[in-house]
C-alpha positions in Angstrom: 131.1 109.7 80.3 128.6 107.0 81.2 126.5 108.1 78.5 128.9 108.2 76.1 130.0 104.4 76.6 126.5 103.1 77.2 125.3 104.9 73.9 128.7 103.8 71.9 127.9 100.0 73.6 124.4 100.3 72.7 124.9 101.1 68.9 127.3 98.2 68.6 125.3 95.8 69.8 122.2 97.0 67.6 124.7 96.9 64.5 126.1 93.4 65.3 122.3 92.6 65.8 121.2 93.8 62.6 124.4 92.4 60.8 124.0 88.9 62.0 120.1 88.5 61.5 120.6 90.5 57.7 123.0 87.5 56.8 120.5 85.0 58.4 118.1 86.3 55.9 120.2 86.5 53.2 120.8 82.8 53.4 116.9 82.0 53.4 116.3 83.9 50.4 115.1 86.9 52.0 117.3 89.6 51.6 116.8 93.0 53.6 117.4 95.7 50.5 120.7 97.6 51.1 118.9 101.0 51.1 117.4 99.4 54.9 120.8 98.7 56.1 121.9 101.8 54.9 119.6 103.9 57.0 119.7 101.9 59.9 123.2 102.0 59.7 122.7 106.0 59.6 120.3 106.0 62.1 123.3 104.7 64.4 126.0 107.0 63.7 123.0 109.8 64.0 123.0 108.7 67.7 126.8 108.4 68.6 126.9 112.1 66.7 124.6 113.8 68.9 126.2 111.4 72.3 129.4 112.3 71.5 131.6 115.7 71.9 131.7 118.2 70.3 127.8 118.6 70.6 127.6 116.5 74.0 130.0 118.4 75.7 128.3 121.9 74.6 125.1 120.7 75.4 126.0 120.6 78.9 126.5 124.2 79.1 124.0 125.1 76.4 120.2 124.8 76.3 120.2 125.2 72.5 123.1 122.8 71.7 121.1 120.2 74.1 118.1 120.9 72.1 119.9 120.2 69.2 121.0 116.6 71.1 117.4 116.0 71.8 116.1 116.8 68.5 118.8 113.9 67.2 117.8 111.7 69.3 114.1 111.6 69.1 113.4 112.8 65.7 116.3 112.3 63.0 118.1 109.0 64.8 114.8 107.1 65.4 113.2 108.3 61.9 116.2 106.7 60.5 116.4 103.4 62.7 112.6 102.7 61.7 112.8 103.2 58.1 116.2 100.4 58.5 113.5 97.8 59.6 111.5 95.3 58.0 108.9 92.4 59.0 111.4 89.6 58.8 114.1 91.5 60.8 112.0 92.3 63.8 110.7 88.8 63.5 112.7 87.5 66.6 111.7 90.0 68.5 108.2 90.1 67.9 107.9 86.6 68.8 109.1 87.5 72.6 105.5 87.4 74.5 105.8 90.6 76.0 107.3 92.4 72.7 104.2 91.0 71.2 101.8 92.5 73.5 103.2 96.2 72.9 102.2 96.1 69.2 99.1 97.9 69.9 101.4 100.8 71.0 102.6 101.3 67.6 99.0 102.2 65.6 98.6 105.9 65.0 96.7 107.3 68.2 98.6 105.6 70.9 102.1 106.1 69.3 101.5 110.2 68.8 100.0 110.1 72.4 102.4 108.7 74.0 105.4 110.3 72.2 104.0 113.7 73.1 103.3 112.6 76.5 107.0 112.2 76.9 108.1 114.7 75.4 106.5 117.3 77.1 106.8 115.5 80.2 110.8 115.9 80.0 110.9 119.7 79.4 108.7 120.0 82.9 111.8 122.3 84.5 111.9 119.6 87.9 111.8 116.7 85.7 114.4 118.8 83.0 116.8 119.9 86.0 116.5 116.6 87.5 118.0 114.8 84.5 120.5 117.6 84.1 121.5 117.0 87.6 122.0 113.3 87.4 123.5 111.0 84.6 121.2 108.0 85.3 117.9 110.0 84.6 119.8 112.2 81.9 120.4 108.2 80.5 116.9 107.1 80.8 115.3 110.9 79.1 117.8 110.1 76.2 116.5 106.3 75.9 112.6 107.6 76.4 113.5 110.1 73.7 114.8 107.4 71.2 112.0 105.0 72.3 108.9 107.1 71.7 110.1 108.6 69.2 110.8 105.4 67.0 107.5 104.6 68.6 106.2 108.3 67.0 108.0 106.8 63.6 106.2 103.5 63.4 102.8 104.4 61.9 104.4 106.0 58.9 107.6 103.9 58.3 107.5 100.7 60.5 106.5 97.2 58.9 103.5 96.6 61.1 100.0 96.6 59.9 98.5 99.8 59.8 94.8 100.0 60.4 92.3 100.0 57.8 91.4 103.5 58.3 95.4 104.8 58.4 95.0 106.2 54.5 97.2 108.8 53.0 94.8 111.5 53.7 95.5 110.4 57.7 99.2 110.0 57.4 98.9 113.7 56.1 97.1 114.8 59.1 99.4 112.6 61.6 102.3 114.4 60.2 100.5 118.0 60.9 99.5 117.0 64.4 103.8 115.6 65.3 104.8 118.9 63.7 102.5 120.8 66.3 103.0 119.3 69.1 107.0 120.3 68.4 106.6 124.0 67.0 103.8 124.9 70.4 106.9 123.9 72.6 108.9 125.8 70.5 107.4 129.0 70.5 107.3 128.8 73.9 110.8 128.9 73.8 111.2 131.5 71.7 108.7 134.0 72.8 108.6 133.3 76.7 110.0 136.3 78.7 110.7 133.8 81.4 113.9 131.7 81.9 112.4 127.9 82.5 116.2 126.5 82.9 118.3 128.6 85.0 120.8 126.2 86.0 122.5 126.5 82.1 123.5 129.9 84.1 127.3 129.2 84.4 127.6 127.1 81.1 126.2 130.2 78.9 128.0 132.7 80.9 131.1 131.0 79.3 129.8 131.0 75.9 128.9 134.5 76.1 125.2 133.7 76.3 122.2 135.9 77.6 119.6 133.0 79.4 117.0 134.1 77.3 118.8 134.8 74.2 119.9 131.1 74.6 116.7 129.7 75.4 114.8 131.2 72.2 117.5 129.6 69.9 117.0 126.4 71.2 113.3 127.2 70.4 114.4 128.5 67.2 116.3 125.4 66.2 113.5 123.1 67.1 110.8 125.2 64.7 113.7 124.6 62.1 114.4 121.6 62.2 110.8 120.3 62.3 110.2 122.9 59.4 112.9 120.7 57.5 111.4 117.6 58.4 107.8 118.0 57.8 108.8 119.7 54.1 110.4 116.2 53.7 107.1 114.1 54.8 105.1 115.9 52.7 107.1 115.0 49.6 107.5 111.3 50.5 103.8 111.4 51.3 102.9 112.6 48.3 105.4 110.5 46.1 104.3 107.8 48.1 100.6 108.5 47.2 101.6 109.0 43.4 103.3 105.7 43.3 100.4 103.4 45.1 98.0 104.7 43.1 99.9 103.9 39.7 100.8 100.2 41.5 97.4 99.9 42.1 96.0 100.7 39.1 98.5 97.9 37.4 97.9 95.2 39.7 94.0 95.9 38.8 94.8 95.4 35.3 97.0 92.8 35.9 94.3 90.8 37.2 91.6 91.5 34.7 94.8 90.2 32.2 95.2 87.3 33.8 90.9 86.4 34.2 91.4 87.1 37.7 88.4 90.0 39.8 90.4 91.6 42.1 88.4 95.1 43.4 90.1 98.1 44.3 89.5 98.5 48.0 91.6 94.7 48.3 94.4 95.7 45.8 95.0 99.4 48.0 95.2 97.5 51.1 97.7 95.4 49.6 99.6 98.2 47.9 99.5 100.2 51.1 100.7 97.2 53.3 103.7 96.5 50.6 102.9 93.4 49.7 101.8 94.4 45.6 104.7 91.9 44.3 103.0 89.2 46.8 99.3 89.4 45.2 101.0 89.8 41.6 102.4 86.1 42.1 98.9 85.1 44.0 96.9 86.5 40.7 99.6 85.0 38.2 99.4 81.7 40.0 95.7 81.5 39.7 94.6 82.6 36.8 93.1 80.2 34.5 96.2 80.8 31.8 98.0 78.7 34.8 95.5 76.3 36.4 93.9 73.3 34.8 90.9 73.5 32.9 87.8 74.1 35.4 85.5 71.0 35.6 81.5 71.5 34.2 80.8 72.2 37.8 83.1 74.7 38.4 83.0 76.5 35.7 80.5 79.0 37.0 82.6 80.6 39.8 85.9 80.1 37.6 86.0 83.7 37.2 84.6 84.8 40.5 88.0 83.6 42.4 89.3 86.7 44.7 92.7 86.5 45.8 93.8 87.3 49.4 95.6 90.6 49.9 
């Protein structure tokens, strides 16, 4: 029960949050896109879903169902509350000091480190039991779950800057290594003679459940749903290749249209950081079709003029 309301008092606070700063935006000219709100919106109900009965109320008997809680929690609620955000909404909170100071956290090799740290961490059967046992730890494993995993999310979806070397051909490979981390665990599960979580005796004695036949569908269901979920990366990923590369290649030609150089490597980072539509007003606004006519002594390096990414 005190899950249920914290998680129920959580989400409507994040909501009201995100509501009020959307309209703050809105009235500075910088509208969030509604496809954002949307899936943070989603990303919400995702959470009171899997905190909420029916599935809460099995999972307290049934390994696979709280498997199926966990998987909510960390993977599909998070994914979805990370793709809702954008620079300008997280501004406020990026400009509390210690908020600040975590960015680092979010880069690639941190984030997956961490994320996996706590995952396994969790499914240690004392530290598993121990948040079975009691609703305050079982509260702070959820929040851990949704935490790291949005922290998991960040690389590929968040606003912050990515590092340089962060390319598509890495977000490939970071996508492989999340899945593996998941399917090891789960075939663990699934192929383990050994019950790791006896204490779901009782509850899947009343479902008509074996121990082990419950724990290998729990593994079962994570392999799936991370089977579902990396299918899906792979075709943003690859869409999301297809469509820089084609932005790219128009920005480049946009410039040489406009008089402007701009060289590939700076018009990729820009693509890739999502600020194209930024350097397209940067080029427009200084190309020579624009400015004033260069004096005798600057006419040499009139064409030369790189804009910033």
């Amino acid at each position: 029960m005190l899950l249920q309301f914290a998680g129920i008092s959580l989400a409507c606070l994040a909501f009201a949050g995100y509501w009020t700063r959307m309209k703050v935006l809105e009235e500075q000219g910088r509208p969030v896109p509604r496809s954002r709100f949307a899936s943070f919106t989603a990303g919400l109900v995702v959470l009171l879903v899997a905190l909420s009965p029916p599935l809460d109320s099995i999972a307290d008997d049934v390994f696979a169902a709280h498997m199926a809680q966990h998987l909510l929690i960390g993977d599909l609620a998070a994914l979805l509350l990370v793709i809702g955000l954008t620079g300008p909404m997280m501004q406020p909170i990026l400009r509390l000091h210690w908020v600040d100071r975590l960015r680092p956290l979010a880069n690639p090799i941190p984030a997956l480190a961490l994320c996996a740290l706590n995952f396994y961490a969790w499914h240690i059967p004392f530290m598993y039991q121990a948040a079975y046992d009691n609703e305050l730890v079982h509260a702070l494993q959820h929040v851990s779950f949704l935490f790291f995993g949005s922290l998991m999310w960040m690389p590929l979806f968040g606003p912050l800057p990515k590092p340089a070397w962060f390319s598509n051909f890495a977000k490939l490979g970071y996508i492989v290594a999340v899945r593996l981390l998941g399917t090891l665990l789960g075939n663990v599960f699934v192929w383990s003679g050994t019950v790791f979580y006896g204490f779901y005796g009782a509850g899947e004695a009343k479902h008509g459940l074996g121990a082990l036949t419950d724990q290998s569908v729990a593994g079962a269901v994570m392999m799936i749903e991370q089977s579902i979920l990396t299918i899906c990366l792979f075709g943003w990923l690859f869409m999301r290749a297809a469509a820089e590369g084609e932005e790219k290649q128009e920005l480049i030609e946009f410039a040489a249209a406009h008089g402007v150089e701009l060289d590939d490597r700076r018009a990729g980072r820009a693509v890739s950081a999502g600020r194209g539509d930024e350097l397209r007003r940067r080029i427009e606004a200084r190309s020579p079709e624009l400015e004033p006519a260069p004096t005798r002594g600057a006419a040499a390096t009139a064409g030369s003029v790189r804009p910033e990414s």
